[in-house]
C-alpha positions in Angstrom: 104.8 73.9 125.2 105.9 73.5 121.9 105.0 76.5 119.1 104.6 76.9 116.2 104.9 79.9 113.9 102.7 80.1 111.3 99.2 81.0 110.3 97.0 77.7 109.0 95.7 78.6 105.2 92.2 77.2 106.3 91.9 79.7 108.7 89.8 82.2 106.5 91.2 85.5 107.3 89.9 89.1 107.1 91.6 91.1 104.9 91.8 94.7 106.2 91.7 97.8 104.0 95.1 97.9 104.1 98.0 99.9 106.1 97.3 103.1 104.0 97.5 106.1 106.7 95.4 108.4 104.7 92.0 106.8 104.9 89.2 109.2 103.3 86.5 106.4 103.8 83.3 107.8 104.9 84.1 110.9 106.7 82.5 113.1 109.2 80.1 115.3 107.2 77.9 117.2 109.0 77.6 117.6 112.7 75.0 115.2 113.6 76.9 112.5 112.5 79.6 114.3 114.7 77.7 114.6 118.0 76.9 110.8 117.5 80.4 110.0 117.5 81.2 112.2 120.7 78.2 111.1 122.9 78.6 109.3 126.2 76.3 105.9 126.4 75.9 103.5 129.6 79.1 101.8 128.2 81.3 105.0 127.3 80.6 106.6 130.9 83.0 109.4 130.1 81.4 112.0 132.7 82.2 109.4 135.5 83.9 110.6 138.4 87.0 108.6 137.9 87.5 109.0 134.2 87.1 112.7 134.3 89.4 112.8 136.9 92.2 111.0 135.0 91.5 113.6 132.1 92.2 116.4 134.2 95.1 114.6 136.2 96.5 114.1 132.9 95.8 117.5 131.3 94.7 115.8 128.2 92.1 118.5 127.4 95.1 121.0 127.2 96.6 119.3 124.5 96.3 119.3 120.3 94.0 116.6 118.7 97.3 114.8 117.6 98.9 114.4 121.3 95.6 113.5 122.9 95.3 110.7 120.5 98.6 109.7 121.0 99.2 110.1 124.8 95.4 108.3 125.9 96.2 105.3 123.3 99.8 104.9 125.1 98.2 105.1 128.1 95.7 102.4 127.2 98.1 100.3 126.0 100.6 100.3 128.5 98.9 101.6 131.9 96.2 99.3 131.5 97.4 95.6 131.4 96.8 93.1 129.0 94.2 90.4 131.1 90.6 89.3 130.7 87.6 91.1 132.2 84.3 89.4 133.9 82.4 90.8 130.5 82.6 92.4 127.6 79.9 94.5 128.6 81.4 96.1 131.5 81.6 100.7 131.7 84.7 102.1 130.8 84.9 103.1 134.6 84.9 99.4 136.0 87.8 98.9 133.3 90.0 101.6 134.4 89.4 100.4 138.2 90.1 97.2 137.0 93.2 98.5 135.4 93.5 95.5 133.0 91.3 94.6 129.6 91.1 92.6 126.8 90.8 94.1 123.0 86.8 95.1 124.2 86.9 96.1 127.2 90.2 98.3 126.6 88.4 99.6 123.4 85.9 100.7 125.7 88.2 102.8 127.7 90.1 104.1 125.2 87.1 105.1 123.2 85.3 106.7 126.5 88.4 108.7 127.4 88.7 110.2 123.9 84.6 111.1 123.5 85.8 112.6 127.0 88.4 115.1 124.9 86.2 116.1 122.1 87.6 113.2 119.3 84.9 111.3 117.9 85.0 107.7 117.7 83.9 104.5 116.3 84.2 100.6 117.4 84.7 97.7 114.6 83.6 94.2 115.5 85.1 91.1 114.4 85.5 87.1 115.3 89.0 86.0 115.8 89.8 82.5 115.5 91.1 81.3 119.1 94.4 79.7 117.8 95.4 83.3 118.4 94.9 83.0 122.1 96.6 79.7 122.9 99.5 80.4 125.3 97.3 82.9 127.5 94.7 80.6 127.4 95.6 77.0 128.1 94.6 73.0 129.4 90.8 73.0 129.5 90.4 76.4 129.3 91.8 76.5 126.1 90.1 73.2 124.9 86.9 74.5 125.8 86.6 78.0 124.6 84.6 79.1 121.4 86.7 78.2 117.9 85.3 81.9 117.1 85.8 84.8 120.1 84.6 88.1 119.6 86.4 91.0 119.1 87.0 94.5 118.2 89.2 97.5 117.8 88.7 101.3 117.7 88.5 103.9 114.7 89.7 107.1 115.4 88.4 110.2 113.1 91.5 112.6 113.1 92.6 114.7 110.4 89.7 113.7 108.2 90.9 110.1 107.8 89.8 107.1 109.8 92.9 105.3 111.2 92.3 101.5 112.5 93.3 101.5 116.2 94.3 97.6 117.7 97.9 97.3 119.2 96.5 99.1 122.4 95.2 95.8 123.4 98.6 94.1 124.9 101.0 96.5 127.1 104.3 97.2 126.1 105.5 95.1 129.2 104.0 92.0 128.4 104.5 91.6 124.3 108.7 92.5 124.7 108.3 89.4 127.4 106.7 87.5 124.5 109.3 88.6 121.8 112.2 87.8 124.3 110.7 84.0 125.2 110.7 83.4 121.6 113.6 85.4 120.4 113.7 82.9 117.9 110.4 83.8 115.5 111.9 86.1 112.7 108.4 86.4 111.0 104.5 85.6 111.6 103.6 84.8 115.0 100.3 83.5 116.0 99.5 83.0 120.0 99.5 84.7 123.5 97.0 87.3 122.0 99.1 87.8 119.4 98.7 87.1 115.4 101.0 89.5 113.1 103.4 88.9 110.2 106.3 90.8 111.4 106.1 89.6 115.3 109.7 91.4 116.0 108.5 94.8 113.8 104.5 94.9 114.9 102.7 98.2 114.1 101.9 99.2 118.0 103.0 102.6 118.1 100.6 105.5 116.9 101.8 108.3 115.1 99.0 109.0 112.4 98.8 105.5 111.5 96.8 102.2 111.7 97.9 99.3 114.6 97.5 95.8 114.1 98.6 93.2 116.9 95.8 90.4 116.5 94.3 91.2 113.3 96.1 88.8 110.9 93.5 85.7 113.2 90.2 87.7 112.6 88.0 85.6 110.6 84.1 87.1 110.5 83.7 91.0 110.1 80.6 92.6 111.6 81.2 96.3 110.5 81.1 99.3 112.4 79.0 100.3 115.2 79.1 103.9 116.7 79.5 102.4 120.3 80.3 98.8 121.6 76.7 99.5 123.4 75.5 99.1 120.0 77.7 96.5 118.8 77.3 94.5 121.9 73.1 94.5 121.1 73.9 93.0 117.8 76.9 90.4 118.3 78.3 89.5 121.4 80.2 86.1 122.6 78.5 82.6 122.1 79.0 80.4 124.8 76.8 78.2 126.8 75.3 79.6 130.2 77.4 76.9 132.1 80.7 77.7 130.5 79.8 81.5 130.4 79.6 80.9 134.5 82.6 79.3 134.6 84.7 81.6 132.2 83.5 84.2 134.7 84.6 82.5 138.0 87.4 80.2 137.2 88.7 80.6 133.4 89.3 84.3 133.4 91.4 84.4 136.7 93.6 81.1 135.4 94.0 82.9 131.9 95.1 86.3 134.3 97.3 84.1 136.1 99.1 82.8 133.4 99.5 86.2 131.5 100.9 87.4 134.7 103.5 84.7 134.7 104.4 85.4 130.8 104.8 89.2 131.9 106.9 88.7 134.8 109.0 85.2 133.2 113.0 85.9 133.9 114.6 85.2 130.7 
């Protein structure tokens, strides 16, 4: 498949508030607003057996705010793989025995297992235009999917500044396989799950900072929700029933097929 490396100028683009690591927008003020962004919901099942036993295997309760962010993003990123879910809807227990995710479903996880620490939390919803996705999704799959597919990332409150949570979405494993099959892209890439200016550089790691790894393809922003059970009541994805049942039963496995091949490509 030939690619291409650049971003198409009709493609209207969100434009974030930037990669300023200090953000004092809106902060926490008073502690209803704070027991909102720490509670558990059908989604963010964070008192479920298996996520509270990863916390404890883990011992991320016995760590500082910092290195609890830090060590439940990484795993998030990496230990979960990049791969598509049955629905966006799904608990963040059926996404850590899946042990794969997209940018919702992972944001579910991550944001479940940090509620589970004590560090409040906040989901962002957005449309991305699917040109991003081409590679992972291909042939009719590809042709047939939405020109606008929903999607989201995380906001973590830590320090008193919001910081703007994405890169978590595609492992470590899988995005080096990516930069090595196209060793030749020296600046924007846009595919595989992927949309960034500097595609050899990207922003994934965390370290009181914002991550980007798809969000120079978003192109609708629905604002902030305090849980993607909320966002999910407003917004969700549009498709048809019959290519909702077969992106369910046939489209998601091919599109987990193929990212599996990318992942594990010899170079």
């Amino acid at each position: 498949m030939k690619f291409v490396y650049f971003f198409d100028d009709k493609v209207k683009r969100y434009i974030s508030r930037g990669d300023k690591s200090l953000q004092k927008l809106k902060p926490i003020n008073n502690e209803t607003e704070m027991e909102i962004l720490l509670q558990e919901t059908k989604m963010l099942d964070y008192n479920s057996l298996s996520v509270q036993t990863l916390i404890k295997q883990r011992k991320w309760n016995e760590l500082d705010e910092f290195n609890k962010i830090k060590q439940i993003y990484n795993f998030v990123r990496d230990e979960i793989k990049f791969g598509y879910n049955v629905d966006d809807s799904i608990t963040a227990s059926q996404v850590l025995k899946d042990g794969y995710g997209q940018c919702n479903t992972k944001g579910t996880l991550f944001m479940a297992l940090l509620r589970g620490v004590g560090v409040p939390c906040r989901v962002h919803g957005f449309t991305i235009d699917k040109k991003l996705q081409k590679g992972a999704m291909t042939g009719f799959v590809y042709t047939n999917a939405p020109q606008n597919i929903f999607h989201s990332w995380v906001e973590v409150f830590y320090n008193s500044s919001w910081y703007e949570l994405e890169a978590f979405i595609l492992d470590i494993e899988y995005l080096t396989k990516l930069q090595k099959i196209n060793s030749e892209c020296t600046g924007a890439f846009c595919g595989y799950g992927v949309a960034v200016s500097d595609f050899k550089n990207p922003v994934i790691d965390w370290n009181a900072n914002n991550t980007y790894i798809q969000s120079k393809g978003i192109n609708q922003d629905f604002g902030v929700y305090n849980s993607p059970d909320e966002l999910l009541k407003e917004h969700h994805q549009e498709m048809s029933s019959s290519k909702s049942f077969l992106f369910r039963h046939l489209g998601r496995h091919l599109m987990n097929k193929n990212v599996r091949r990318i992942r594990n490509k010899r170079i």
